[in-house]
N, C-alpha and C positions, 0 to 999 in steps of 0.2 A: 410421394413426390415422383413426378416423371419426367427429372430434367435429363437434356440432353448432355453426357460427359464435358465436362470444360464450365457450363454453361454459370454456373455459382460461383467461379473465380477464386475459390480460395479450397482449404481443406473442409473446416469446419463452418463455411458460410450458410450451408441449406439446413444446417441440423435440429432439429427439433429442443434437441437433448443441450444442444451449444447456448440456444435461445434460453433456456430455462435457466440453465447456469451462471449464463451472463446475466438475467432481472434477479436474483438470489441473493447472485451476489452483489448490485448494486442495493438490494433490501435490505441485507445484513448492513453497509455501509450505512446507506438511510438510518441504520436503525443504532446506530451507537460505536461500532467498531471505530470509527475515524477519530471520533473525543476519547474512546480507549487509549486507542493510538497516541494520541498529544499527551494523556495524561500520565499514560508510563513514559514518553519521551521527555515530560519533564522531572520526573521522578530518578530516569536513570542517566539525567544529564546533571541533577542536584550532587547525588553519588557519586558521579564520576568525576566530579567537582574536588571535592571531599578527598577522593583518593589523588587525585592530582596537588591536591597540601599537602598528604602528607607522604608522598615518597616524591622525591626528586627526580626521580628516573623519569616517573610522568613527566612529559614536558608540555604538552599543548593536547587538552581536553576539548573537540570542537562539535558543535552540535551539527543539527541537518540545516542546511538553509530552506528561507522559506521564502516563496515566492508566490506573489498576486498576480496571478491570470484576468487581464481584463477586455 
């Protein structure tokens, strides 16, 4: 690339190496990581349930919110 200094606007906007990074990582998403994601957040929100019966100390077990983008 033969841009003029400034001309990209950011640090890592022209990068070759930035581009790849960023489709990678939207493939590994596509490809399972996000239902990973849900299904340990339901597994370690069931647990955390569980420990909040049984010590008192726990007071208020709360999950992530979830919100619809439309």
């Amino acid at each position: 690339m033969n841009w003029v200094p400034g001309s990209h606007k950011s640090t890592f906007g022209g990068s070759p190496v930035s581009y790849q990074t960023a489709f990678s990582t939207i493939k590994l998403l596509e490809d399972g990581f996000v239902g990973n994601a849900a299904k340990q957040g339901t597994y370690l929100m069931q647990e955390s349930k569980k420990l909040e019966r049984a010590y008192p100390i726990i007071s208020d077990v709360r999950g992530a919110r979830t919100y619809v983008c439309r």
